[in-house]
N, CA, C and O atoms as a GROMACS GRO file, in nm:
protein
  428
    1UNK      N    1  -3.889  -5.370  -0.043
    1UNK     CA    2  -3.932  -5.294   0.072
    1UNK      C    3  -3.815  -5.272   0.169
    1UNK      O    4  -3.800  -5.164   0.226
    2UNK      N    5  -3.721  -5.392   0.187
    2UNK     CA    6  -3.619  -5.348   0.249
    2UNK      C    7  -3.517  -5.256   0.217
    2UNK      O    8  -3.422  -5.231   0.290
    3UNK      N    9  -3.539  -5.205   0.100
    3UNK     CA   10  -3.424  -5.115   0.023
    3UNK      C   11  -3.497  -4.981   0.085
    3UNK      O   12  -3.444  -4.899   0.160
    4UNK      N   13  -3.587  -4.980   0.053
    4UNK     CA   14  -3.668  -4.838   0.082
    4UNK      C   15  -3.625  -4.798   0.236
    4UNK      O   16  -3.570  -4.699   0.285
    5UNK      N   17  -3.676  -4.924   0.288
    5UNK     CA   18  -3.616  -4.856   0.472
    5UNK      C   19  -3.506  -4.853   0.505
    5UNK      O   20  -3.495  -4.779   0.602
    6UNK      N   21  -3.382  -4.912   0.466
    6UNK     CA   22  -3.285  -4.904   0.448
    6UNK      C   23  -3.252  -4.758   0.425
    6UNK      O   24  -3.192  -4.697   0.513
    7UNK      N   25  -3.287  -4.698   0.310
    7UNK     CA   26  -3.267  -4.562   0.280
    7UNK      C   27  -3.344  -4.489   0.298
    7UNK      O   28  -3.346  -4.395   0.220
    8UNK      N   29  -3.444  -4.490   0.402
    8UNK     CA   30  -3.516  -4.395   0.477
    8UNK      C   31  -3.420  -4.396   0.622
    8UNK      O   32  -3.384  -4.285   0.663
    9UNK      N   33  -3.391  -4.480   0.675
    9UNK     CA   34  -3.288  -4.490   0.777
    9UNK      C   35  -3.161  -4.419   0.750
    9UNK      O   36  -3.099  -4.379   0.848
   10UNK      N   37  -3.106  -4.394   0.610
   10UNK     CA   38  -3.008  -4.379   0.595
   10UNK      C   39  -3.019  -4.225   0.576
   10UNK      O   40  -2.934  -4.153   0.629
   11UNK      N   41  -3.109  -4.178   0.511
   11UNK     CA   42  -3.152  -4.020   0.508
   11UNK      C   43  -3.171  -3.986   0.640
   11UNK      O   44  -3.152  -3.866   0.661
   12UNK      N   45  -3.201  -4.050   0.732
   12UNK     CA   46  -3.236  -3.984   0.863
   12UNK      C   47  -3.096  -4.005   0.955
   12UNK      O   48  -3.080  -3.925   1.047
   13UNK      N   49  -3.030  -4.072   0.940
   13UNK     CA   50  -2.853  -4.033   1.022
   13UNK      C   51  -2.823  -3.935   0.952
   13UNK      O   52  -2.797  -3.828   1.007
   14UNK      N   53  -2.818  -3.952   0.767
   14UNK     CA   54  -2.746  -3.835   0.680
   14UNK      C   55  -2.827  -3.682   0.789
   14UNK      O   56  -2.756  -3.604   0.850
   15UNK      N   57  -2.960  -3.675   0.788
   15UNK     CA   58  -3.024  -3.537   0.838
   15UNK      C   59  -2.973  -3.545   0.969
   15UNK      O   60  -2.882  -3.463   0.978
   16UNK      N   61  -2.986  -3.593   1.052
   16UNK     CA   62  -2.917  -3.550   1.169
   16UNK      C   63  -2.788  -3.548   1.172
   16UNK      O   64  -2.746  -3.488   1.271
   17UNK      N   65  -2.714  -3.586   1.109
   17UNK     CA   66  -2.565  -3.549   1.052
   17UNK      C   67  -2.520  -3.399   1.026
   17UNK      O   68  -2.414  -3.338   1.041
   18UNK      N   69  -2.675  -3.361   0.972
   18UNK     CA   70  -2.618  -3.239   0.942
   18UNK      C   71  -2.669  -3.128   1.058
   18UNK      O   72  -2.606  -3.039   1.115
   19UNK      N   73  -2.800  -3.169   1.068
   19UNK     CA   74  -2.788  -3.084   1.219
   19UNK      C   75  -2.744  -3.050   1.289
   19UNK      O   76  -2.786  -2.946   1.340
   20UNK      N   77  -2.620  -3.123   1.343
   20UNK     CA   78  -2.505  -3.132   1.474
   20UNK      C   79  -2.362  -3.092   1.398
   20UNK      O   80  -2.255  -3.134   1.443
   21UNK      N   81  -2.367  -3.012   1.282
   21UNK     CA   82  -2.283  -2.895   1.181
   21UNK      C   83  -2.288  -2.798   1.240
   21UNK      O   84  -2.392  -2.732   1.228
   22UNK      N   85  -2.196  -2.752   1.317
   22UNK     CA   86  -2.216  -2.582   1.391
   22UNK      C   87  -2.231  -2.452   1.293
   22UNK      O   88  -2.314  -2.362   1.308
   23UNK      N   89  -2.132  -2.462   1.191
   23UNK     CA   90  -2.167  -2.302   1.118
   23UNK      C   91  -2.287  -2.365   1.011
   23UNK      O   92  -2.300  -2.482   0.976
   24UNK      N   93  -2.349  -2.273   0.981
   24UNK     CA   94  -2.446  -2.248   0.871
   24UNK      C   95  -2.412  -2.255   0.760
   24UNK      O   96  -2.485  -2.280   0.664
   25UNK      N   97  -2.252  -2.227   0.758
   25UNK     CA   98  -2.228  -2.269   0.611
   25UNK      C   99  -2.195  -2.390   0.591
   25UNK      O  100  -2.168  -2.403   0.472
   26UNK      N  101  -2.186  -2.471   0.639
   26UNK     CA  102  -2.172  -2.659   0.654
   26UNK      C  103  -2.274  -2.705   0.613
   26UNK      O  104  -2.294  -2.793   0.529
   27UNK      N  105  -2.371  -2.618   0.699
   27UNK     CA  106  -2.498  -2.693   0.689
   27UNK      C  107  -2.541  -2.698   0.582
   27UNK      O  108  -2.573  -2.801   0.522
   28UNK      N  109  -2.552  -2.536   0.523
   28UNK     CA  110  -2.575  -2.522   0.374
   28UNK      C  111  -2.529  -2.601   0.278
   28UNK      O  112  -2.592  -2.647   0.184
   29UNK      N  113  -2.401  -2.617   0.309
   29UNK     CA  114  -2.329  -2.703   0.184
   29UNK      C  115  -2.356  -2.835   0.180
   29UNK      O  116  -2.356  -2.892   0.071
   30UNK      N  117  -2.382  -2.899   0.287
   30UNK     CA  118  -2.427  -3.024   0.302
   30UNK      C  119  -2.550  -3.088   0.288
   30UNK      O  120  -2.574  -3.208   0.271
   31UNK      N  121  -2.634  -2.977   0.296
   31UNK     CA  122  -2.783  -2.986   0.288
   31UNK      C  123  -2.822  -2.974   0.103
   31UNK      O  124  -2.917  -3.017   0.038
   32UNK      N  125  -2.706  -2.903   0.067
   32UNK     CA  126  -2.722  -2.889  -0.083
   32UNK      C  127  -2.723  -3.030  -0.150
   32UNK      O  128  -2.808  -3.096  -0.208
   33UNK      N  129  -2.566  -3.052  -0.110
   33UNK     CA  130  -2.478  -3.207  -0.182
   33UNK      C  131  -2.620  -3.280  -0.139
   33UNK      O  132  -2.693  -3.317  -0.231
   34UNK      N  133  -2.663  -3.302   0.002
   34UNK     CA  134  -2.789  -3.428   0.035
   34UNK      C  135  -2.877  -3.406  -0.039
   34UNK      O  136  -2.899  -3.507  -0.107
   35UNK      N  137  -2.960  -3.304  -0.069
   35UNK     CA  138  -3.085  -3.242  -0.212
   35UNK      C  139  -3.049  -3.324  -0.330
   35UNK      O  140  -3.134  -3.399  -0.378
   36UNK      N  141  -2.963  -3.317  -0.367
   36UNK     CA  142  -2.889  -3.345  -0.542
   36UNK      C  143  -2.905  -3.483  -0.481
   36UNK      O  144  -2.978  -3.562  -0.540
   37UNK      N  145  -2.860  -3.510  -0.396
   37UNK     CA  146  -2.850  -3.723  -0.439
   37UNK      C  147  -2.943  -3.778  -0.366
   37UNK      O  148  -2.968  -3.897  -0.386
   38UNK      N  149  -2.996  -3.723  -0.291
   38UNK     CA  150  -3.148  -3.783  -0.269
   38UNK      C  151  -3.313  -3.744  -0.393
   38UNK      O  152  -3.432  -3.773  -0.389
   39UNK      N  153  -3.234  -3.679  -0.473
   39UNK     CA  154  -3.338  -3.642  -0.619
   39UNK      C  155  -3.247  -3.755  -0.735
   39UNK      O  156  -3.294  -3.798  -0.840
   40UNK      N  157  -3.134  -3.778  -0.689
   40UNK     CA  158  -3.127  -3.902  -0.778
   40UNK      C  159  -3.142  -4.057  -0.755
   40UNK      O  160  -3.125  -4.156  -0.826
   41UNK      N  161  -3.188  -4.032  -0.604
   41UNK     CA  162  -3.183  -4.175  -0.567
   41UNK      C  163  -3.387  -4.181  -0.548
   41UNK      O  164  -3.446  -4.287  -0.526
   42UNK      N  165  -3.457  -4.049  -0.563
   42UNK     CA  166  -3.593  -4.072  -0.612
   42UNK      C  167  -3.579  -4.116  -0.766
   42UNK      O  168  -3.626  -4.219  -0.814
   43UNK      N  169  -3.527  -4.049  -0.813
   43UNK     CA  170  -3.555  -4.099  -0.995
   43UNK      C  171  -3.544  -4.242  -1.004
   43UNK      O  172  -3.618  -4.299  -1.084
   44UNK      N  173  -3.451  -4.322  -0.922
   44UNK     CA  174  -3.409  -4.450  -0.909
   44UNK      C  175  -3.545  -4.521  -0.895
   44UNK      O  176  -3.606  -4.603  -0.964
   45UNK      N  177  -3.568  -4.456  -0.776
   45UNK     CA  178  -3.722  -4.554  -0.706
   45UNK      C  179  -3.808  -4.531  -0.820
   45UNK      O  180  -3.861  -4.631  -0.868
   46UNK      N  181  -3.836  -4.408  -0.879
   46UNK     CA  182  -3.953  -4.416  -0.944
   46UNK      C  183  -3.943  -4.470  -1.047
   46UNK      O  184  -4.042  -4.525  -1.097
   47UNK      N  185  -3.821  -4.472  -1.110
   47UNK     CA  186  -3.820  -4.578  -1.271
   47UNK      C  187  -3.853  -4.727  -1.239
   47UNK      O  188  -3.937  -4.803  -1.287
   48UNK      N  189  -3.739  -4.748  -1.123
   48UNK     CA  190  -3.773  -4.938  -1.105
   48UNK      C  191  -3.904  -4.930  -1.060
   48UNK      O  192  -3.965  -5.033  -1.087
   49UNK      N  193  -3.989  -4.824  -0.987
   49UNK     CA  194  -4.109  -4.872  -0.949
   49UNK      C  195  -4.175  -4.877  -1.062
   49UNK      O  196  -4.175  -4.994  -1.102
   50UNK      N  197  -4.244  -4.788  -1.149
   50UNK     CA  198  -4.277  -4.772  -1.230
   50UNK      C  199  -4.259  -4.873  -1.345
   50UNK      O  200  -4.365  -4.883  -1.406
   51UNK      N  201  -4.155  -4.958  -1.400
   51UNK     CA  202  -4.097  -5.045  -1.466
   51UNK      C  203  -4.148  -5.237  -1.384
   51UNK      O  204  -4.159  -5.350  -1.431
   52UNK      N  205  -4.159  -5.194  -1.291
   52UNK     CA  206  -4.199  -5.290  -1.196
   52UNK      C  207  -4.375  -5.317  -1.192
   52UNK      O  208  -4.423  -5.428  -1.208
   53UNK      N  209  -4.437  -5.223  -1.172
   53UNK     CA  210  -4.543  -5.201  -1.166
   53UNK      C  211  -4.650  -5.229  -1.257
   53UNK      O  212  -4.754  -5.294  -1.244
   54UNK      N  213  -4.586  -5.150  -1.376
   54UNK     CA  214  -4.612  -5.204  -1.524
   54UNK      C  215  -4.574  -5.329  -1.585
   54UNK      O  216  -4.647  -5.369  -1.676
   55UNK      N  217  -4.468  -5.401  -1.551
   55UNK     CA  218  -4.422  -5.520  -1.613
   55UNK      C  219  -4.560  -5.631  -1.646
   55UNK      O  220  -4.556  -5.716  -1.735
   56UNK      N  221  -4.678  -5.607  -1.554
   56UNK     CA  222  -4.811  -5.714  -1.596
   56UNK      C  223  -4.905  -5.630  -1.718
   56UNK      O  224  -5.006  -5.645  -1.786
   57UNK      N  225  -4.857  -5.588  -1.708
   57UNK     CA  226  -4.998  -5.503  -1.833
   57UNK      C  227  -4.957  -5.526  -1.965
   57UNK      O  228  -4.838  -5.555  -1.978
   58UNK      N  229  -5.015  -5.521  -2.051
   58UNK     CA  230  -4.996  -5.570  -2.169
   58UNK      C  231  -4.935  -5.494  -2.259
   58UNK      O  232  -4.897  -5.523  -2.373
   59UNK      N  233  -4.928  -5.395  -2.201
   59UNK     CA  234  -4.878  -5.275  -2.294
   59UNK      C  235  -4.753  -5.216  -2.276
   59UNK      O  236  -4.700  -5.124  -2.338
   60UNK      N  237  -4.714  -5.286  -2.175
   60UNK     CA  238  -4.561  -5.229  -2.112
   60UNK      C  239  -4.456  -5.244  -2.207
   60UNK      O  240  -4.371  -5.158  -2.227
   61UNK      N  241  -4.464  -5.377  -2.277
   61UNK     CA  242  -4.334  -5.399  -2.380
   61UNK      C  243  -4.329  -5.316  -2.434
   61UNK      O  244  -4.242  -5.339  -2.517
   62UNK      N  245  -4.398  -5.133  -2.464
   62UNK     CA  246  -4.349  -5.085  -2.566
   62UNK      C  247  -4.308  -4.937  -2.450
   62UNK      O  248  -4.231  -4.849  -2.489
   63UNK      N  249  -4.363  -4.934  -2.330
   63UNK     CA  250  -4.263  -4.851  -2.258
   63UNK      C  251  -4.130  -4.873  -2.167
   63UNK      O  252  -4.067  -4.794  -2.098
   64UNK      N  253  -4.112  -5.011  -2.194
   64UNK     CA  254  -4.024  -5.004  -2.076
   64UNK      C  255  -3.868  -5.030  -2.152
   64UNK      O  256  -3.780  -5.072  -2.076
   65UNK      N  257  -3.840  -5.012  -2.265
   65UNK     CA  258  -3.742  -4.920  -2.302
   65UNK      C  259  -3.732  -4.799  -2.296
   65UNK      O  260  -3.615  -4.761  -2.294
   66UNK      N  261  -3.807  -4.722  -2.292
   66UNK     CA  262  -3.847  -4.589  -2.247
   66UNK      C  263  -3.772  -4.564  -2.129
   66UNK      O  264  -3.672  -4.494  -2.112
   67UNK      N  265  -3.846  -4.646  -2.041
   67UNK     CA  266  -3.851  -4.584  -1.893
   67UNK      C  267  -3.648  -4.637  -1.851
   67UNK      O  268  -3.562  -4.574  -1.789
   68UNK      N  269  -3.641  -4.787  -1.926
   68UNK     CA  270  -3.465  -4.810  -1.858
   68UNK      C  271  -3.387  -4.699  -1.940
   68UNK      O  272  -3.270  -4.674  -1.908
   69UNK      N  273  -3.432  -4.648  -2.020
   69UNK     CA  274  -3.304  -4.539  -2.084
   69UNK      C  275  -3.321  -4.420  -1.993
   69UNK      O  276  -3.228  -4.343  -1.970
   70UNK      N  277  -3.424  -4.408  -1.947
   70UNK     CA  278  -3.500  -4.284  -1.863
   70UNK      C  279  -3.396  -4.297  -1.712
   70UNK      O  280  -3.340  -4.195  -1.674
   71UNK      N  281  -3.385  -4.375  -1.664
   71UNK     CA  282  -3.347  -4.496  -1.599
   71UNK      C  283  -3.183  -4.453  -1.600
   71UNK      O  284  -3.132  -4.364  -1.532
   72UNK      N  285  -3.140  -4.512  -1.663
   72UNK     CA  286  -2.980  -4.500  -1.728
   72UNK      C  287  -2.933  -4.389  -1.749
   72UNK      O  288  -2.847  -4.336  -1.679
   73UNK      N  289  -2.984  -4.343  -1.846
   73UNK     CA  290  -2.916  -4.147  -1.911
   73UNK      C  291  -2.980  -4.070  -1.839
   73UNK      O  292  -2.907  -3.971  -1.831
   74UNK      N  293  -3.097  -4.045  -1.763
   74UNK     CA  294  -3.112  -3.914  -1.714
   74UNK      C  295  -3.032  -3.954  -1.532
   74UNK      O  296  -2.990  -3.862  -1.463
   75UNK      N  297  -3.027  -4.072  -1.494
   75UNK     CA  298  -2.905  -4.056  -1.364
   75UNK      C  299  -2.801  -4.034  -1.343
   75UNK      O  300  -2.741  -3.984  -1.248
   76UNK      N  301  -2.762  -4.093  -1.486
   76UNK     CA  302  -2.608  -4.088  -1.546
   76UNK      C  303  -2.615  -3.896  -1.524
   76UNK      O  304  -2.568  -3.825  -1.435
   77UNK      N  305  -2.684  -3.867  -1.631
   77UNK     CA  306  -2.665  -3.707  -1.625
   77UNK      C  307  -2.689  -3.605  -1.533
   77UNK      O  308  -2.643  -3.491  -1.539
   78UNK      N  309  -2.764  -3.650  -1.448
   78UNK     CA  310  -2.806  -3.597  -1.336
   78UNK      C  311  -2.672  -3.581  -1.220
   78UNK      O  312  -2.627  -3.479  -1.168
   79UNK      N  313  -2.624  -3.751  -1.203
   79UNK     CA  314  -2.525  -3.704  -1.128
   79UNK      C  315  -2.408  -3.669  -1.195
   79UNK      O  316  -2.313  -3.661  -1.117
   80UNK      N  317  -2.379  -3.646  -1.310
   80UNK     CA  318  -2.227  -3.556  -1.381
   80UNK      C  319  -2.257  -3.433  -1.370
   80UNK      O  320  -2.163  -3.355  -1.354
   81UNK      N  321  -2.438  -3.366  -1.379
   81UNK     CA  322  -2.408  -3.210  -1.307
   81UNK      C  323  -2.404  -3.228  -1.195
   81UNK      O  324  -2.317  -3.155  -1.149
   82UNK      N  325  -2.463  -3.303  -1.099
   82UNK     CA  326  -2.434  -3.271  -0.954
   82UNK      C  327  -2.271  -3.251  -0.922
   82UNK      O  328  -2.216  -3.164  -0.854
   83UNK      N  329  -2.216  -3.365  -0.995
   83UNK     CA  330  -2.070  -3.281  -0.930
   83UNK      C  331  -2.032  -3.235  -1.010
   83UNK      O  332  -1.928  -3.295  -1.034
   84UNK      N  333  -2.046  -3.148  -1.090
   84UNK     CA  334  -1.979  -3.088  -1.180
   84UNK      C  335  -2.004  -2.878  -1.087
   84UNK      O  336  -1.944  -2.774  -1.063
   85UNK      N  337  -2.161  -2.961  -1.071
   85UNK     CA  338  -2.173  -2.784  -0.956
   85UNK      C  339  -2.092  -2.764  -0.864
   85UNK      O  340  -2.062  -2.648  -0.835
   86UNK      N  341  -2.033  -2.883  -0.788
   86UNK     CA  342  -1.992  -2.855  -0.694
   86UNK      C  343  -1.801  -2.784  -0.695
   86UNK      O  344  -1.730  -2.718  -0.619
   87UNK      N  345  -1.792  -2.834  -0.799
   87UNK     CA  346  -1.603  -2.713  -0.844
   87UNK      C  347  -1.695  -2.600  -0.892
   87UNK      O  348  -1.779  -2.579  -0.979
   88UNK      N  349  -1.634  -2.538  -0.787
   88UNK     CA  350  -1.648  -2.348  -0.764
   88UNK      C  351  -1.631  -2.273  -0.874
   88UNK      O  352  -1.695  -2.172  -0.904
   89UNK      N  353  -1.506  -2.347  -0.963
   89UNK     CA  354  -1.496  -2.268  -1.093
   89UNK      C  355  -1.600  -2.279  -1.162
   89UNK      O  356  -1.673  -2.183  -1.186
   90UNK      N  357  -1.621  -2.417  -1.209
   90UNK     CA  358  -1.721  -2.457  -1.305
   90UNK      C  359  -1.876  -2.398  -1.296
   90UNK      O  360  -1.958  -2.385  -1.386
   91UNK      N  361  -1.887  -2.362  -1.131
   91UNK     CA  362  -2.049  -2.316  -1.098
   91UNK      C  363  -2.018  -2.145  -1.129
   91UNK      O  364  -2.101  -2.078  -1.192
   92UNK      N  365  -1.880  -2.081  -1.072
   92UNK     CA  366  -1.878  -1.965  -1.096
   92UNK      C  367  -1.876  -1.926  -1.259
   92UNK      O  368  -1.880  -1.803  -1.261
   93UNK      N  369  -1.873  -1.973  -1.389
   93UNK     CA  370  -1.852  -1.985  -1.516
   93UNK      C  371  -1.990  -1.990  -1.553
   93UNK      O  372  -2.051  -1.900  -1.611
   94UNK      N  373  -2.034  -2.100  -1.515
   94UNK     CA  374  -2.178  -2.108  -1.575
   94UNK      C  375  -2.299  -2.000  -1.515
   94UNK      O  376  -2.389  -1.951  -1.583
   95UNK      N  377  -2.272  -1.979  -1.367
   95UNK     CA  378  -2.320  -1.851  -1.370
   95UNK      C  379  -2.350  -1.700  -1.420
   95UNK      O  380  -2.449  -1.630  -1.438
   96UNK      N  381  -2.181  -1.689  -1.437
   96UNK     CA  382  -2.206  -1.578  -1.528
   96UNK      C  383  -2.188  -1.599  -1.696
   96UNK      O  384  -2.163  -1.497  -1.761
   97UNK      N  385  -2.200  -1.736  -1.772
   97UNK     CA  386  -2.245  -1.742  -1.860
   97UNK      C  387  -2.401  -1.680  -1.861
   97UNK      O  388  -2.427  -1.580  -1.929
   98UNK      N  389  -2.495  -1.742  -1.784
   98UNK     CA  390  -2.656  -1.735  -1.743
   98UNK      C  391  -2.642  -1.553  -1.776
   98UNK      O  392  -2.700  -1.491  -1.865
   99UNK      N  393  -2.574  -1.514  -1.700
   99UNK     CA  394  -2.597  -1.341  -1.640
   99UNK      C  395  -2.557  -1.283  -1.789
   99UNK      O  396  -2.654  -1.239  -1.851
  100UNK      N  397  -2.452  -1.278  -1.844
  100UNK     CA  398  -2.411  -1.204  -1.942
  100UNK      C  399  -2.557  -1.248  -2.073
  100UNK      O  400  -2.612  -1.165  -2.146
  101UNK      N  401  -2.590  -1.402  -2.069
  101UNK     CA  402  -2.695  -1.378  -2.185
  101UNK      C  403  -2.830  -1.332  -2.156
  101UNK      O  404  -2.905  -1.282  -2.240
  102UNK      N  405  -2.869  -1.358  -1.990
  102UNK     CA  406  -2.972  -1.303  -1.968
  102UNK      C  407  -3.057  -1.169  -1.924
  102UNK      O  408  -3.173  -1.133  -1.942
  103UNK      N  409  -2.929  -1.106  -1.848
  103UNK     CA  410  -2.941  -0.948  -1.795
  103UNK      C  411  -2.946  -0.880  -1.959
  103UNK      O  412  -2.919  -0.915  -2.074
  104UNK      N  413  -2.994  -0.774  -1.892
  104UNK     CA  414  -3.016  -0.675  -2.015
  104UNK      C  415  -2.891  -0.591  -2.043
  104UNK      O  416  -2.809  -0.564  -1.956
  105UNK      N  417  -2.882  -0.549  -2.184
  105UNK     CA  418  -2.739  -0.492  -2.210
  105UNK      C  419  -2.744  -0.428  -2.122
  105UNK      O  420  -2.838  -0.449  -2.045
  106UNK      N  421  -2.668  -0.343  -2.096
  106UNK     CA  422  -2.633  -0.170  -2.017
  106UNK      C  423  -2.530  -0.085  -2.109
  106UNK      O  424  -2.409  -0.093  -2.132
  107UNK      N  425  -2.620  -0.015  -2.145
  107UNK     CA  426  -2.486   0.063  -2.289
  107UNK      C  427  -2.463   0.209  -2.203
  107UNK      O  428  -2.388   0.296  -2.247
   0.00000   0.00000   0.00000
C-alpha cells in the first residue's frame, strides 16, 4: 500500500510539473514520455496484483508462470518501444513505413 501512494504522490508532482511548462510543445512532449511510463508502471501493479491475489487459490500454480513472463517480457518490451519512439528518426521511419503499406497506391 505504501508503494501505491508513493506513486500516486509521485504522478501528482510529475502532473504539476508539467503544468508550470510554458509552451505547449513541452507540455505535449512531456505529457507523452509521462503516458508511456505510467502504462508501464500500471502493467507492473496489475501483474504483482494479480499474481498476489491469486497466490491462495488452488489453481494459480498453473497461471502464475503466465502472468511473471507477462510480467517480465511484455515491460521489458513495452519500455524498448517507449524509447525507441522517442529518436525522431526511428518514429519518422516507422511512420512512413505504416503510410507507404497502408495508403492506397496512387498510379
Amino acid at each position: 500500500m505504501g508503494c501505491l501512494l508513493l506513486t500516486i504522490l509521485s504522478c501528482n508532482f510529475i502532473l504539476a510539473s508539467i503544468l508550470r511548462i510554458p509552451s505547449a510543445e513541452g507540455k505535449h512532449k512531456s505529457s507523452i514520455s509521462c503516458v508511456f511510463h505510467l502504462t508501464v508502471v500500471i502493467v507492473n501493479y496489475d501483474s504483482v496484483s494479480i499474481i498476489h491475489l491469486k497466490s491462495k487459490c488452488l489453481h494459480s500454480m498453473d497461471s502464475n508462470p503466465l502472468m511473471a513472463t507477462t510480467y517480465t517480457a511484455f515491460t521489458f518490451f513495452l519500455s524498448l518501444i517507449i524509447f525507441s519512439l522517442r529518436n525522431k528518426e526511428l518514429r519518422n521511419g516507422i511512420m512512413g513505413s505504416f503510410q507507404r503499406k497502408f495508403s492506397p497506391l496512387s498510379s
